[in-house]
RODO-2510 file (C-alpha; in nm, 4 decimals, decimal comma):
residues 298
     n   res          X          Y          Z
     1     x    -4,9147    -3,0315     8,3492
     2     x    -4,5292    -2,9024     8,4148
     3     x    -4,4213    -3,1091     8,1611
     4     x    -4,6632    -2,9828     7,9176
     5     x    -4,5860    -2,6139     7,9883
     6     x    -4,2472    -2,6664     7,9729
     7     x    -4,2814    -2,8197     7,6058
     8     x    -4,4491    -2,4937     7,5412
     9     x    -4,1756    -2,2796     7,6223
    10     x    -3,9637    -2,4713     7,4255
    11     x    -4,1236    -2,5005     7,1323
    12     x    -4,1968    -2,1136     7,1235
    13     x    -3,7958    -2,0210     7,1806
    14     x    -3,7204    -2,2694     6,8879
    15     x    -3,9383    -2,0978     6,6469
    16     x    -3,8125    -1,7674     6,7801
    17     x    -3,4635    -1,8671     6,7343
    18     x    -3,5594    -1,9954     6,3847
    19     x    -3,6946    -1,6782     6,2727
    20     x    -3,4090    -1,4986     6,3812
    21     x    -3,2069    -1,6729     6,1832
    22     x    -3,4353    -1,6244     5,9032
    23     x    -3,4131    -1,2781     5,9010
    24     x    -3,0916    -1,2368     5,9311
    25     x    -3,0244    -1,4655     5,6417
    26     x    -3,2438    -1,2559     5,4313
    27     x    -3,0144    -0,8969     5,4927
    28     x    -2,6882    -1,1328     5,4505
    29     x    -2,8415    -1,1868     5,0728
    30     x    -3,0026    -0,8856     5,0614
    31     x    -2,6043    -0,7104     5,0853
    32     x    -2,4480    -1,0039     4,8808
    33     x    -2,7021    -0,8867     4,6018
    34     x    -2,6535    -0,5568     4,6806
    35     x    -2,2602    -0,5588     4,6376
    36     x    -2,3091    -0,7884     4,3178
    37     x    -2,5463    -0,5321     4,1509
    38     x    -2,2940    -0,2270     4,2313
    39     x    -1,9700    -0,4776     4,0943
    40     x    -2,1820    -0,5305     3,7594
    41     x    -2,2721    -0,1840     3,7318
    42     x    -1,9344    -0,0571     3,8100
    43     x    -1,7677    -0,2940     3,5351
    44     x    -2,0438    -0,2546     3,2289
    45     x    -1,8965     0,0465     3,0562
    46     x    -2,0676     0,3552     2,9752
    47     x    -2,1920     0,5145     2,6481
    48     x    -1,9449     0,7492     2,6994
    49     x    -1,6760     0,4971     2,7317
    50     x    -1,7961     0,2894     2,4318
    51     x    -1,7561     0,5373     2,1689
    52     x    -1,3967     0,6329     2,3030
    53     x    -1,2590     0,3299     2,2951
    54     x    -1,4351     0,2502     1,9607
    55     x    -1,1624     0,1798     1,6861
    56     x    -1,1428     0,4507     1,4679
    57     x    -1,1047     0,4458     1,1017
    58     x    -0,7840     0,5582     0,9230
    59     x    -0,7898     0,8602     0,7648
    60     x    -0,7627     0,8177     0,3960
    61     x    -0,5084     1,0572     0,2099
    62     x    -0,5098     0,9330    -0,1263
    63     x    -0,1547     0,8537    -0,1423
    64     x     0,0730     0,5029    -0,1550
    65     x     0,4018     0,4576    -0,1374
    66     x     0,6301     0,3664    -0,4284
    67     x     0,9952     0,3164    -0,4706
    68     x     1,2477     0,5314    -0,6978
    69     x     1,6167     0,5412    -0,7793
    70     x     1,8604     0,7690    -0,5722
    71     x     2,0352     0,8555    -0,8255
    72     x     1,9888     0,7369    -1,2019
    73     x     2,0334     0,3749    -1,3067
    74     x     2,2003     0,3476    -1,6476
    75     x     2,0567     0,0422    -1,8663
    76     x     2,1952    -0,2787    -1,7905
    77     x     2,2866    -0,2583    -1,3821
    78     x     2,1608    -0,5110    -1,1830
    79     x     1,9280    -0,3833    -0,9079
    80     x     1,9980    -0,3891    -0,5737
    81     x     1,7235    -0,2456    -0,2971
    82     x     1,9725    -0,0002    -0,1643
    83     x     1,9664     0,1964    -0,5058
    84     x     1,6412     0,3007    -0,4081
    85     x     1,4345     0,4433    -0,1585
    86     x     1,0241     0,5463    -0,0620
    87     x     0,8176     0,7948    -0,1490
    88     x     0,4501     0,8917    -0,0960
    89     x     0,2852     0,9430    -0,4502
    90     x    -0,0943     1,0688    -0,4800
    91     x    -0,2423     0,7231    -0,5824
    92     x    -0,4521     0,8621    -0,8786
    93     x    -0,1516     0,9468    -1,0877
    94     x     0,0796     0,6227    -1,0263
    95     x    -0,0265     0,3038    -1,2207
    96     x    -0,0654    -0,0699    -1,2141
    97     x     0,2681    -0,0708    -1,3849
    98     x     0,4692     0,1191    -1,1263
    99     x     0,6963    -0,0562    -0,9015
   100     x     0,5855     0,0016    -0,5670
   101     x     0,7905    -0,2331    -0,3306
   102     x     1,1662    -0,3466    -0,3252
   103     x     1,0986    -0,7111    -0,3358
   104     x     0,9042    -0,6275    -0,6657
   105     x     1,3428    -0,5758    -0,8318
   106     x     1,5490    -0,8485    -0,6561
   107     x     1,7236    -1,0674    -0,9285
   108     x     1,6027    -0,7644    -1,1875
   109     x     1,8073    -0,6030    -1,4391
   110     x     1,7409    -0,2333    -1,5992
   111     x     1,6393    -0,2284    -1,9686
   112     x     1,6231     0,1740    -2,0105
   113     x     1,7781     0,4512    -1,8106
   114     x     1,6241     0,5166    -1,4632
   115     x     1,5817     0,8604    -1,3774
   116     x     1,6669     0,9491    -1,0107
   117     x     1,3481     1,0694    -0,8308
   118     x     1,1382     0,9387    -1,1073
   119     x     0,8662     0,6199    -1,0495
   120     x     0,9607     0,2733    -1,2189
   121     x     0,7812     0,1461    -1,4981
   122     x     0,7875    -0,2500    -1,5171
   123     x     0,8857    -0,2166    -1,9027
   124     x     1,2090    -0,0882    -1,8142
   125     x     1,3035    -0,3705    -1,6005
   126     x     1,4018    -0,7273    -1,6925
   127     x     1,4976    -1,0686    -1,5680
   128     x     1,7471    -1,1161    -1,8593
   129     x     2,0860    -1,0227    -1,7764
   130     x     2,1742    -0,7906    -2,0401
   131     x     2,5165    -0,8432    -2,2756
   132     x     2,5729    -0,4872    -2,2141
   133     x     2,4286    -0,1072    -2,1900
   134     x     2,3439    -0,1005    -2,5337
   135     x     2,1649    -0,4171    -2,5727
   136     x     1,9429    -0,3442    -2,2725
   137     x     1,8028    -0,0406    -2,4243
   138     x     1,7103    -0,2440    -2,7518
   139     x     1,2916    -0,3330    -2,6975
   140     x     1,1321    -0,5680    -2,9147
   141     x     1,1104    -0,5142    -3,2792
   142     x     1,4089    -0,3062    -3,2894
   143     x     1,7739    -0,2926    -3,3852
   144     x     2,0700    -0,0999    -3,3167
   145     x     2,2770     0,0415    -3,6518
   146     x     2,5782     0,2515    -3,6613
   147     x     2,6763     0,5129    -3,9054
   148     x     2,9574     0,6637    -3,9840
   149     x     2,8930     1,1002    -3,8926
   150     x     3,0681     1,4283    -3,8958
   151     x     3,0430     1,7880    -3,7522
   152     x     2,7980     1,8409    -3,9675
   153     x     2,5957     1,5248    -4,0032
   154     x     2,5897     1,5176    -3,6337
   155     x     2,4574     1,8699    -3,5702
   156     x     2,7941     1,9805    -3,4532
   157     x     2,8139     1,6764    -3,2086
   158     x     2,4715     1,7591    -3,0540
   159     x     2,3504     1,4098    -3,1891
   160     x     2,4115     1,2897    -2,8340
   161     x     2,2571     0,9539    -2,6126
   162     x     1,9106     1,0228    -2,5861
   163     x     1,8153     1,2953    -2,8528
   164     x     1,6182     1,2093    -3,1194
   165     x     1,6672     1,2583    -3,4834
   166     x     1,5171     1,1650    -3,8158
   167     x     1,7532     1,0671    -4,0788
   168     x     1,8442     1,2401    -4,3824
   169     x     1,9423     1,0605    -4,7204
   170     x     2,0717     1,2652    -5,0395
   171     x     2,1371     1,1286    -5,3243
   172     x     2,1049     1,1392    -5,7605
   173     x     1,7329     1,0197    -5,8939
   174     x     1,7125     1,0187    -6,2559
   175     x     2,0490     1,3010    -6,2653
   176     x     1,9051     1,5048    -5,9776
   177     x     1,9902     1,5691    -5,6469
   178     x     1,7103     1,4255    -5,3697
   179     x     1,6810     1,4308    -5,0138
   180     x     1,4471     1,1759    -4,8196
   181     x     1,3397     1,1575    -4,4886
   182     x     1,4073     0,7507    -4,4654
   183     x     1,3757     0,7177    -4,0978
   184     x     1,1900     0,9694    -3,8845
   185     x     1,1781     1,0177    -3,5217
   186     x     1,4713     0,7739    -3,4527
   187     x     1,6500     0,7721    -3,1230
   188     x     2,0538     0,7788    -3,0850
   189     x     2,1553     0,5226    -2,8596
   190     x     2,5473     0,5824    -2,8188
   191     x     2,8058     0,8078    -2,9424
   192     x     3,1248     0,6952    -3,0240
   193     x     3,0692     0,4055    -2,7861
   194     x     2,9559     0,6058    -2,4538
   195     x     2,5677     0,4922    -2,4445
   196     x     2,2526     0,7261    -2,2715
   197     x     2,3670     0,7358    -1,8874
   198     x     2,7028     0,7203    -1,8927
   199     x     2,9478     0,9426    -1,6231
   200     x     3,1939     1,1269    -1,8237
   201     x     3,5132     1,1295    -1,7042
   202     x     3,7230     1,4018    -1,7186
   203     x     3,6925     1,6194    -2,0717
   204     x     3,3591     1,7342    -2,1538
   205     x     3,2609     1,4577    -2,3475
   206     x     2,9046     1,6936    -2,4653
   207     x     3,1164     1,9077    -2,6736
   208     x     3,3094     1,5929    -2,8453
   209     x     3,1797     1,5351    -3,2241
   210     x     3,1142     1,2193    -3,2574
   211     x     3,2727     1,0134    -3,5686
   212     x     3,0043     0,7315    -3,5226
   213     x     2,6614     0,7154    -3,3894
   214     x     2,4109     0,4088    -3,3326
   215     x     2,0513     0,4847    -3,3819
   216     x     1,7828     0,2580    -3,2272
   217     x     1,5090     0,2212    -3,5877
   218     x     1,2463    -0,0633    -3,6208
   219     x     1,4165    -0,3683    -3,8577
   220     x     1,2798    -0,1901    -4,1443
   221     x     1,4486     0,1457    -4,0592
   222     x     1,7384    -0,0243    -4,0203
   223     x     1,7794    -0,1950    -4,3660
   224     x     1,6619     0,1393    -4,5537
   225     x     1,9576     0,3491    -4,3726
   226     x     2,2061     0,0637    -4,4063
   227     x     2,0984     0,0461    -4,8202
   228     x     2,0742     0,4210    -4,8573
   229     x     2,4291     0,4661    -4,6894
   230     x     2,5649     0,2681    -4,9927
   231     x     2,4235     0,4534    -5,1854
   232     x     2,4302     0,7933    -5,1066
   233     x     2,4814     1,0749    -4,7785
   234     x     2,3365     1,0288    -4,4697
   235     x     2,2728     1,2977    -4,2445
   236     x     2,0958     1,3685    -3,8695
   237     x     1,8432     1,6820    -3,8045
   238     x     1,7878     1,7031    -3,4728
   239     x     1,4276     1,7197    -3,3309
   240     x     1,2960     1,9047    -3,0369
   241     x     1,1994     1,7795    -2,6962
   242     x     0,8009     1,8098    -2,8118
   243     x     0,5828     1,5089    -2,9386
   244     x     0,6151     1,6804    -3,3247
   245     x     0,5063     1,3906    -3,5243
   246     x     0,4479     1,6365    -3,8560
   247     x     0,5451     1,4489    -4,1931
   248     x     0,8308     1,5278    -4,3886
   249     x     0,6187     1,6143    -4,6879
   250     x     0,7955     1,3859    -4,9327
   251     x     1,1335     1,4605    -5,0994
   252     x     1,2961     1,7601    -5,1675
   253     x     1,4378     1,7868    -5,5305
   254     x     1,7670     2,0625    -5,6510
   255     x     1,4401     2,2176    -5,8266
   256     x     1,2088     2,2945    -5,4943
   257     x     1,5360     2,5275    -5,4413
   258     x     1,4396     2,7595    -5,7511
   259     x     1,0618     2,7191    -5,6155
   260     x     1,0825     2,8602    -5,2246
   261     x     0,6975     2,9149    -5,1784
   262     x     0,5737     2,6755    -5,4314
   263     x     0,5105     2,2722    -5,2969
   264     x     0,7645     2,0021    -5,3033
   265     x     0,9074     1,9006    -5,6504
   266     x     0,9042     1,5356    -5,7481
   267     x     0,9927     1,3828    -6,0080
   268     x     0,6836     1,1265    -5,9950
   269     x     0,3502     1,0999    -5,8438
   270     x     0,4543     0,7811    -5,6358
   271     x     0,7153     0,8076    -5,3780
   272     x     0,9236     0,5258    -5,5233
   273     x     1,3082     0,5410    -5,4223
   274     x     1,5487     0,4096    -5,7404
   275     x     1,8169     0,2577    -5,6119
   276     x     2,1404     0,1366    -5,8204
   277     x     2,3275    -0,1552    -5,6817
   278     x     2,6551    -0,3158    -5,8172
   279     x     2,7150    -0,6949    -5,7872
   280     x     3,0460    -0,7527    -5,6148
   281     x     3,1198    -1,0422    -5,8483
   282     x     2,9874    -0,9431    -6,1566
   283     x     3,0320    -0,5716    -6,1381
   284     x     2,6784    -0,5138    -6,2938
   285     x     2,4644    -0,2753    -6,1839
   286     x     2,1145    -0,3400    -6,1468
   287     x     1,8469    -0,0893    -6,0890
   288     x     1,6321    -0,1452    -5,7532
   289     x     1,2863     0,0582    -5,6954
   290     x     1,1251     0,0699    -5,2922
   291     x     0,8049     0,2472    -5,2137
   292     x     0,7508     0,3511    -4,8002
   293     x     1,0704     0,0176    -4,7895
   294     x     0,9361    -0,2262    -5,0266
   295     x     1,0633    -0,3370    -5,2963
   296     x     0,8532    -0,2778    -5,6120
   297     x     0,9028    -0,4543    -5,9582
   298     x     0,7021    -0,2119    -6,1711
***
């Protein structure tokens, strides 16, 4: 009976001790979840955080960045980076064709002037080393031809690199004196020898007449003012800075003189140039008719 009441006692402070132990288990998790909730909650950031630290989107300006000369690049010069430097452009106004980046020149040469300040077009560039200025600034389709010029002829030496001129020919058609527009609109590409771009050095090489000038005309051009300066005068009139592409109007005969506000005289309906040649080693002359530079039988 004492052994039985003893097991009694026993067995009841075993399953008080286990339940103590219970319980105080249960707060020890009940904290650990606790602290673990408050962690997470801490960490997770806020709306308020979220759309600060959102990337933001650059703000678009509308302009790119393009390179241009510091100062301008005559025809010819090779190309180095440091003759140039960045700019911001408004994108809408530069094109595909503009150089926009210095590894876009390495190894290039110019083939027109470059103006200082001014973007780079990709037709004035080239990976062809050029002979010299002059043959740089020669495109496609076109020559170079020198005449032979005066005070006059040259528009007092204003006939300089760069202008533009058309070119004057007077001579005798059927006994009377003719003038002809033979190559409009043509561009003068040196004067005695100092090409568009050059630095003058010392005199004021502007105010120098010229005795020679070389005009850059299509190959056509080029044969009708070599032809007509055999056979006649050649002469520059100096155009104006505008895009005037107004026709001559034909020849002018001795007669439209007598005839001020009447229309050009000519002496046929066709605009057919008569040209008399001699043959070096016959000394015959032979009569030779072109129409807008062809050669006509008729």
């Amino acid at each position: 009976m004492a052994i039985s009441s003893s097991y009694g006692r026993n067995r009841r402070r075993g399953s008080s001790r286990s339940a103590r132990l219970v319980t105080v288990a249960g707060i020890g998790l009940g904290f650990v979840v606790i602290i673990a909730t408050a962690l997470h909650l801490s960490s997770a950031p806020s709306k308020a955080n979220t759309v600060v630290a959102a990337p933001q989107k650059p703000v678009e300006d509308g302009m790119i960045d393009i390179i241009v000369p510091l100062q301008s690049v005559p025809p010819g010069a090779t190309l180095d980076p440091k003759m140039f430097h960045r700019v911001r452009k408004p994108e809408l106004v530069v094109g595909v064709d503009i150089i926009r980046d210095f590894e876009e020149i390495k190894g290039l040469f110019s083939k027109g002037m470059l103006v200082a300040g001014q973007p780079i077009h990709r037709d004035f560039l080239t990976s062809l080393q050029p002979v010299n200025a002059l043959t740089a600034s020669i495109p496609k389709g076109y020559r170079a031809i020198a005449i032979s010029v005066d005070a006059i002829s040259s528009v007092e030496g204003w006939a300089q690199p760069g202008a533009r001129v058309d070119v004057i020919w007077v001579t005798k058609d059927f006994a009377t004196q003719m003038a002809y527009v033979i190559a409009p609109n043509a561009k003068v590409l040196s004067a005695n020898k100092r090409a568009e771009g050059a630095r003058d050095e010392g005199k004021d090489k502007q105010a120098e007449v010229p005795s020679t000038v070389t005009l850059l005309l299509s190959v056509r051009d080029a044969m009708r003012v070599r032809l007509a300066a055999l056979n006649g005068r050649l002469a520059l009139v100096l155009r104006g800075i505008d895009s005037d592409t107004t026709k001559s109007g034909g020849p002018i005969s001795e007669g439209s003189l007598f005839n001020v506000g009447s229309t050009v005289v000519m002496p046929h309906e066709r605009n057919i140039v008569d040209v008399k040649v001699r043959d070096r080693r016959t000394g015959k002359v032979e009569s030779l008719k072109f129409e807008d530079g062809l050669r006509v039988t008729e």
